[in-house]
Kinemage of the C-alpha trace (Angstrom):
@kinemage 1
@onewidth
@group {chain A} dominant
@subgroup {mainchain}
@vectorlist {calphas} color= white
{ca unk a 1} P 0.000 0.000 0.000
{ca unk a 2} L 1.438 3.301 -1.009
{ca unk a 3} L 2.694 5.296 2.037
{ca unk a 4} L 1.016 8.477 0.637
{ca unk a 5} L -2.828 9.348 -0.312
{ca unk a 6} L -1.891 11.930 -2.324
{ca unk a 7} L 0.984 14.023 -3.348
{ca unk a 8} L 1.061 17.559 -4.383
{ca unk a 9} L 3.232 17.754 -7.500
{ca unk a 10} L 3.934 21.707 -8.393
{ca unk a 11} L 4.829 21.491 -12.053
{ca unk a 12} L 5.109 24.649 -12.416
{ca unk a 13} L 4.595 28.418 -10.371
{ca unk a 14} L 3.682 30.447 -12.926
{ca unk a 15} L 0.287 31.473 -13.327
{ca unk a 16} L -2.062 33.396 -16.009
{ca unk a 17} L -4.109 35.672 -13.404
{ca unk a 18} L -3.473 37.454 -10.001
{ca unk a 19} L -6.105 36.144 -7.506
{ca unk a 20} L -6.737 37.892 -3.951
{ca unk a 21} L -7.256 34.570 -2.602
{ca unk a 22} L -3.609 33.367 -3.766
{ca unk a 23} L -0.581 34.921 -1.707
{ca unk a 24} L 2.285 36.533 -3.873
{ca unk a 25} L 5.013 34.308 -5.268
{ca unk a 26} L 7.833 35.140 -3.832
{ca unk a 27} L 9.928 32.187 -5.305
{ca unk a 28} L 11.583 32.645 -8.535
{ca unk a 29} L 9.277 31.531 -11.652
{ca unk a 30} L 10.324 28.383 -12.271
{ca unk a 31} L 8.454 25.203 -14.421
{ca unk a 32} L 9.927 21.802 -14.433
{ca unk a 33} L 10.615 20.321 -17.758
{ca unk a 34} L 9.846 16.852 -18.860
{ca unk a 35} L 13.199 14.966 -17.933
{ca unk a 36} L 12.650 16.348 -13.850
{ca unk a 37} L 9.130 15.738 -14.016
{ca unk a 38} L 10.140 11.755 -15.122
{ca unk a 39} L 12.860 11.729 -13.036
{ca unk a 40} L 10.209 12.919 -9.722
{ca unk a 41} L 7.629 10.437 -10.627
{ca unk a 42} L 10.286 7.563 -11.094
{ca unk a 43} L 11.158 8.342 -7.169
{ca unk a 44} L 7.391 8.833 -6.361
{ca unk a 45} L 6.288 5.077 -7.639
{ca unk a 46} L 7.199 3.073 -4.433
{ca unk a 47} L 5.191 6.043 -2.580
{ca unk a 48} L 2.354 7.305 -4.372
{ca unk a 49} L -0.434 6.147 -6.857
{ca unk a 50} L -2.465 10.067 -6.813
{ca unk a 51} L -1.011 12.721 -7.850
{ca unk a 52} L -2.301 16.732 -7.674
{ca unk a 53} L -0.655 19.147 -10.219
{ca unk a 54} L -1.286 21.778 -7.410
{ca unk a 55} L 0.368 24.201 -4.809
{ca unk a 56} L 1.455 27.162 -6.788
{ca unk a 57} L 0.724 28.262 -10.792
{ca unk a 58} L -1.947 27.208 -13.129
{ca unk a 59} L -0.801 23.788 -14.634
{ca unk a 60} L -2.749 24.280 -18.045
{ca unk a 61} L -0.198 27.208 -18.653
{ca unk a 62} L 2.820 24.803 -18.773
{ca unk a 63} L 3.719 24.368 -22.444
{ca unk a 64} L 4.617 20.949 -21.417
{ca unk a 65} L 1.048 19.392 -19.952
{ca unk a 66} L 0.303 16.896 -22.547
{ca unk a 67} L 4.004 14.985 -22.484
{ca unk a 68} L 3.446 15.273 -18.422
{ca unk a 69} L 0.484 13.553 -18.507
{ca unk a 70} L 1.761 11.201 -21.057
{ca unk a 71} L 4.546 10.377 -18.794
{ca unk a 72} L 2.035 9.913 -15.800
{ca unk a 73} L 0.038 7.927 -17.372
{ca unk a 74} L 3.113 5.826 -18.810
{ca unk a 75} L 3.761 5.205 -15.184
{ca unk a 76} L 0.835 4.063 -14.059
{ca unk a 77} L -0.381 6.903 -11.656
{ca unk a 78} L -3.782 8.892 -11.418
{ca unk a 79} L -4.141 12.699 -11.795
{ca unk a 80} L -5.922 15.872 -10.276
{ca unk a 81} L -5.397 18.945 -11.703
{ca unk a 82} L -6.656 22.322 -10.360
{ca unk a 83} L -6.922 24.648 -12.469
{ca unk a 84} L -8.779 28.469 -12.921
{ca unk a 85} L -9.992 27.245 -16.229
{ca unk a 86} L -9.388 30.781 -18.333
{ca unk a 87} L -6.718 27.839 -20.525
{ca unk a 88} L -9.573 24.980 -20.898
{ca unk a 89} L -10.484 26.575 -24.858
{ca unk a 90} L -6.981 25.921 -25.907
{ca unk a 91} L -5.760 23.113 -23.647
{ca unk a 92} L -9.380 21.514 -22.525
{ca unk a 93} L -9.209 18.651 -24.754
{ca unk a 94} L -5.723 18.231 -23.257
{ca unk a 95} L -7.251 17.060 -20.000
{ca unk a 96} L -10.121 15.259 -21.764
{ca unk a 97} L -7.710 12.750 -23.813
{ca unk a 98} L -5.464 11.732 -21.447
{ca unk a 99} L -6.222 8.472 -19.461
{ca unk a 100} L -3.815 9.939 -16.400
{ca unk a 101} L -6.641 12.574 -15.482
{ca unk a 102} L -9.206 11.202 -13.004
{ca unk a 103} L -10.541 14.804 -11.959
{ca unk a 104} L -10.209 18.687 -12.364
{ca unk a 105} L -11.697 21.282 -10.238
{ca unk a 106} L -12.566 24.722 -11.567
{ca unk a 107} L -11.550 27.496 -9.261
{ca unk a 108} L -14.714 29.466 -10.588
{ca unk a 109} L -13.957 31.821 -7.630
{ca unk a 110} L -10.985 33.085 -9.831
{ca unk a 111} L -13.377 35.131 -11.246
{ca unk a 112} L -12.623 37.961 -9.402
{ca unk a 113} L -9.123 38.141 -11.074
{ca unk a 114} L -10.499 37.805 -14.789
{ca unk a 115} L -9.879 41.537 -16.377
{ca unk a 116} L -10.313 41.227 -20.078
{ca unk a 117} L -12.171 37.851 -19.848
{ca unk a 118} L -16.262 37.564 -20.391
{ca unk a 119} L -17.446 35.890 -17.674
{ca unk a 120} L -20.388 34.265 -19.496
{ca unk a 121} L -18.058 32.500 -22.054
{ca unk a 122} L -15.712 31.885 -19.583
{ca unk a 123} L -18.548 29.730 -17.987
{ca unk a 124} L -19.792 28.141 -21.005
{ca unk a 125} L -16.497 27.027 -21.258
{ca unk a 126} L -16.624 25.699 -18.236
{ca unk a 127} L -19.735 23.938 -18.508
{ca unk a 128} L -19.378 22.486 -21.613
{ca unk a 129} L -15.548 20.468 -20.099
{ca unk a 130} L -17.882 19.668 -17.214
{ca unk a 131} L -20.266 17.482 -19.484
{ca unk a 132} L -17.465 16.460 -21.888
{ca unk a 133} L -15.512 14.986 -19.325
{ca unk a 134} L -18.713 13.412 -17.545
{ca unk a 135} L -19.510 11.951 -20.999
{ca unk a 136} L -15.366 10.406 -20.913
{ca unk a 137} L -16.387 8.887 -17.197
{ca unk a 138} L -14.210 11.669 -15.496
{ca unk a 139} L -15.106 13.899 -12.348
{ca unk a 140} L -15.026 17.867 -12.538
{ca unk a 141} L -15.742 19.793 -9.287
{ca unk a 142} L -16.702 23.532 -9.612
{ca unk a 143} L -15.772 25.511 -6.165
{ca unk a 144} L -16.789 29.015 -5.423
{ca unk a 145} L -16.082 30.211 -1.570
{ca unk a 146} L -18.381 29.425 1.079
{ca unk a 147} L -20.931 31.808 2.277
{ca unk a 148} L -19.830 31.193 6.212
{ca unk a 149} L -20.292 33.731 9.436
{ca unk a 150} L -23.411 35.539 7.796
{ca unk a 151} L -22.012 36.139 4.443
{ca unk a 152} L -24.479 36.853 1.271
{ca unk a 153} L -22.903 35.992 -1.756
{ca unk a 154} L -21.940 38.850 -3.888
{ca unk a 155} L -22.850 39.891 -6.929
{ca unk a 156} L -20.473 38.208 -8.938
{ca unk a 157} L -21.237 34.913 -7.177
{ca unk a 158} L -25.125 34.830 -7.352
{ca unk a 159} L -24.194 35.166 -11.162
{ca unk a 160} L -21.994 32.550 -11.167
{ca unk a 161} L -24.975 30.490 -9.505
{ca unk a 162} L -27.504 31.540 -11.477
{ca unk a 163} L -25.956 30.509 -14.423
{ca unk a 164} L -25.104 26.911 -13.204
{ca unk a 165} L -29.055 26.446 -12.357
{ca unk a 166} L -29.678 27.617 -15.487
{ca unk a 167} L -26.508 25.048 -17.302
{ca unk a 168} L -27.705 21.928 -14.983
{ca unk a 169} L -30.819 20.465 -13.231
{ca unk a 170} L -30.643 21.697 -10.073
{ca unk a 171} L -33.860 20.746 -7.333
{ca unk a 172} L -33.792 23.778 -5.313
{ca unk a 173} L -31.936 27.045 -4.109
{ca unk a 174} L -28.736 25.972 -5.546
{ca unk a 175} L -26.805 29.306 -3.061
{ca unk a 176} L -28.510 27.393 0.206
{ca unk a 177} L -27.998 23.850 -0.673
{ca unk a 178} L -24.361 24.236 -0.624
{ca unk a 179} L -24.370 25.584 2.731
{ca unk a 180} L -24.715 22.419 3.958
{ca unk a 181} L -23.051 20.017 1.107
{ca unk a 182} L -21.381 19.402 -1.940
{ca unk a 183} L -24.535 19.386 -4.907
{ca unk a 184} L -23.896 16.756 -7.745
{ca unk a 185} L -25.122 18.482 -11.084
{ca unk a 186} L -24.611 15.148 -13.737
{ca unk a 187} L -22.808 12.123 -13.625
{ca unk a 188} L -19.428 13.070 -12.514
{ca unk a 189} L -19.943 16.851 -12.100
{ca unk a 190} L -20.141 18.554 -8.629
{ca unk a 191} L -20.494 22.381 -6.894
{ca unk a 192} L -19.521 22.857 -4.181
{ca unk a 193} L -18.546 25.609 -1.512
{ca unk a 194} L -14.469 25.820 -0.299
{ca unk a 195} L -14.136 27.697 3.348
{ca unk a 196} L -11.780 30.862 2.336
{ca unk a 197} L -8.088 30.193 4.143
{ca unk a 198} L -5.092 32.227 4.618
{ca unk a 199} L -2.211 30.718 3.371
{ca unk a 200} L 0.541 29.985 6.492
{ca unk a 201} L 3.981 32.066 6.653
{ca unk a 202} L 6.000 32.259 9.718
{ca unk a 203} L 4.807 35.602 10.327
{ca unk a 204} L 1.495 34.724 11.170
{ca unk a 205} L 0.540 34.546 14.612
{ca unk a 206} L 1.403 31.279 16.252
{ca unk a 207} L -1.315 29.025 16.933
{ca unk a 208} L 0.177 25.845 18.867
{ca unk a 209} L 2.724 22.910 19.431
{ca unk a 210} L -0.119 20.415 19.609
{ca unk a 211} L -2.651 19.353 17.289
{ca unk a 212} L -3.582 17.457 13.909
{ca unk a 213} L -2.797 17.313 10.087
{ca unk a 214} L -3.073 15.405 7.136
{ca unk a 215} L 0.320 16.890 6.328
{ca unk a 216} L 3.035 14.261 6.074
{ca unk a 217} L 0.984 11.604 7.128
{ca unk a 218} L -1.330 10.649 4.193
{ca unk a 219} L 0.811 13.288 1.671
{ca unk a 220} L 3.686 15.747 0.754
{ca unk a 221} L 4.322 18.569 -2.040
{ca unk a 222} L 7.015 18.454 -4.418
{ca unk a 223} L 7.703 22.052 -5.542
{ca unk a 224} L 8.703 23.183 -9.390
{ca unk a 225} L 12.663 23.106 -7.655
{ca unk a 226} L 12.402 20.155 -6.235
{ca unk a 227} L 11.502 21.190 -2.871
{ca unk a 228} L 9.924 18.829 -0.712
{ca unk a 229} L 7.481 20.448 1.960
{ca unk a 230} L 4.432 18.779 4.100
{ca unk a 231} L 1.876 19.754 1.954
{ca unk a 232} L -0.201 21.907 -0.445
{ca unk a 233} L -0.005 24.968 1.711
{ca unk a 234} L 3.944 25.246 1.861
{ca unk a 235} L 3.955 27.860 -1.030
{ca unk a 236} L 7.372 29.090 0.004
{ca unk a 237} L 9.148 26.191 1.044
{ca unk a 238} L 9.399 27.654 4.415
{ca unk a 239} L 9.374 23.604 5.973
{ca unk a 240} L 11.456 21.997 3.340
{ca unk a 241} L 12.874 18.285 4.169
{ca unk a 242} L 14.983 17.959 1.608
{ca unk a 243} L 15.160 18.495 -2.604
{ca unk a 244} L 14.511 15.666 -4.889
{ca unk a 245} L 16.691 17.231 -7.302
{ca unk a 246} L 19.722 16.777 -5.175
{ca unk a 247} L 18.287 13.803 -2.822
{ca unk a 248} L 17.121 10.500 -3.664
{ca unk a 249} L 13.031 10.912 -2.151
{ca unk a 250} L 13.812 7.517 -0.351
{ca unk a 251} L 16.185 9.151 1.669
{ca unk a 252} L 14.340 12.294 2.250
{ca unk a 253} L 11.580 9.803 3.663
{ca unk a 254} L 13.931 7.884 6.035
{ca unk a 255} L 15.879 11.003 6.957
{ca unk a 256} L 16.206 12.392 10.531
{ca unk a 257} L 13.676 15.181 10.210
{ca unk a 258} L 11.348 13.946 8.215
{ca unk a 259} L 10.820 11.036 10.361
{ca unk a 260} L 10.477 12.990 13.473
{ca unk a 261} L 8.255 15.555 12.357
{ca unk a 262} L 5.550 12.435 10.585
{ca unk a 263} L 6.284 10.822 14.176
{ca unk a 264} L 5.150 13.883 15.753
{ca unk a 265} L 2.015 14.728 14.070
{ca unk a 266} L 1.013 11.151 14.569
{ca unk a 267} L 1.384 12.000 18.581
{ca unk a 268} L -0.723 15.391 17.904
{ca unk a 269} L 2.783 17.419 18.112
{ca unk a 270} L 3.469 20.217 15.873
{ca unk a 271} L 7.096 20.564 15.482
{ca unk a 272} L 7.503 22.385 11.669
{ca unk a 273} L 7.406 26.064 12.807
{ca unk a 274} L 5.315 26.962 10.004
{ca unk a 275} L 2.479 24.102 10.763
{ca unk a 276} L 3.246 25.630 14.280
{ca unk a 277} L 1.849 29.012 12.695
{ca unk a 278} L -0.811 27.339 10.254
{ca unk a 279} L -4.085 27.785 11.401
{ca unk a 280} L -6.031 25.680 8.445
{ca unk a 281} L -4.609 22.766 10.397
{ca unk a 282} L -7.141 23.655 13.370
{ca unk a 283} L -10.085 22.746 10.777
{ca unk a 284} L -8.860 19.077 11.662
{ca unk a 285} L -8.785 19.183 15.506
């Protein structure tokens, strides 16, 4: 049984819009080509059968994407990409042909950062991957941010929801059944609500030694350089354990402090200063 659920494969930082949501990049641009992307997923087979083209960047902007998921699927693993989806007209069918993809979400709360782009074709767009990758036996998840602590959706939102009522049978206020759950619109095609985060950085106020994550235990992130951090939230490398680039991933796994910090979280103890300063990880406790 592979020792991860899920790993967190940054292909690339780069990305085609400036979202509010996202924090700055404040590593250089960087996009791994196609002999370190092989060489990453060669190490990753022992560990890893899922693999999420996520952290930093929008992966349909890599020039690269179809020999990547070539390559993937050459080696037998399963993909999740997330993506904005302002790329899916030109690299759509990408994602729709390759037998590496299991899923894609649509960050359709990207909106906000969409100057130049028509929202309405945008969404068509949008809907019409949905059903083409429902009709190839694929899942696609469109998120928007929840509507917690009082919040009315905004303008741009009850658009965005309107227009997915109007796309897909939907039984009901589509705004107040995701309060409560994730609404299946077709065979393989989901909405549903993400709870708005702030991404971690060691200058953001400490929350505890003690507690709970996913992180480490059921998966890791690979940054574009190699990096090796404890999960998707690690957009700075700020808790790196090592690079695969200069490290075998084996003995990153087996090494000193990786060990004790996966030990650790397994006893509830937060050791990684920045976990120590991550306050998503509370949403676990």
């Amino acid at each position: 049984m592979p020792l991860f659920k899920r790993v967190y494969l940054e292909i690339g930082n780069i990305c085609n819009l400036h979202c509010s949501f996202c924090s700055p990049r404040i590593r250089p641009a960087r996009q791994m080509n196609l002999d370190e992307f092989t060489r990453v997923l060669s190490q990753l087979r022992p560990f890893a059968e899922y693999l999420y083209f996520h952290v930093k960047g929008e992966p349909l902007a890599h020039p690269q994407l179809a020999e990547f998921l070539a390559e993937a699927s050459r080696q037998g693993f399963q993909v999740t990409i997330t993506t904005n989806g302002t790329l899916l007209p030109q690299k759509g069918s990408i994602l729709i042909d390759s037998p590496a993809v299991r899923q894609v979400n649509l960050s359709l709360h990207s909106f906000t950062a969409h100057q130049g782009i028509d929202t309405d074709q945008y969404l068509d767009g949008c809907f019409d991957f949905a059903r083409k990758m429902s009709a190839a036996g694929r899942y696609t998840t469109m998120r928007l941010w929840t509507l917690s602590d009082g919040r009315t959706a905004d303008k741009g939102t009850l658009h965005i929801l309107s227009r997915i009522e109007q796309a897909f049978t939907v039984d009901g206020d589509l705004a107040q059944m995701l309060k409560s759950r994730s609404v299946a619109l077709g065979k393989g095609i989901f909405v549903t609500f993400d709870e708005e985060f702030e991404w971690p950085h060691l200058s953001s106020p400490f929350i505890s030694e003690e507690g709970f994550c996913h992180g480490l235990r059921q998966m890791i992130g690979i940054l574009a350089d190699g990096t090796v951090v404890p999960c998707c939230l690690d957009a700075d490398g700020n808790a790196a354990l090592g690079n695969v680039f200069e490290t075998p991933l084996s003995e990153i796994l087996t090494s000193e402090p990786f060990v004790s910090a996966r030990e650790s979280m397994f006893n509830r103890k937060v050791v990684l200063p920045l976990c120590q300063h991550c306050s998503y990880r509370t949403r676990f406790d």
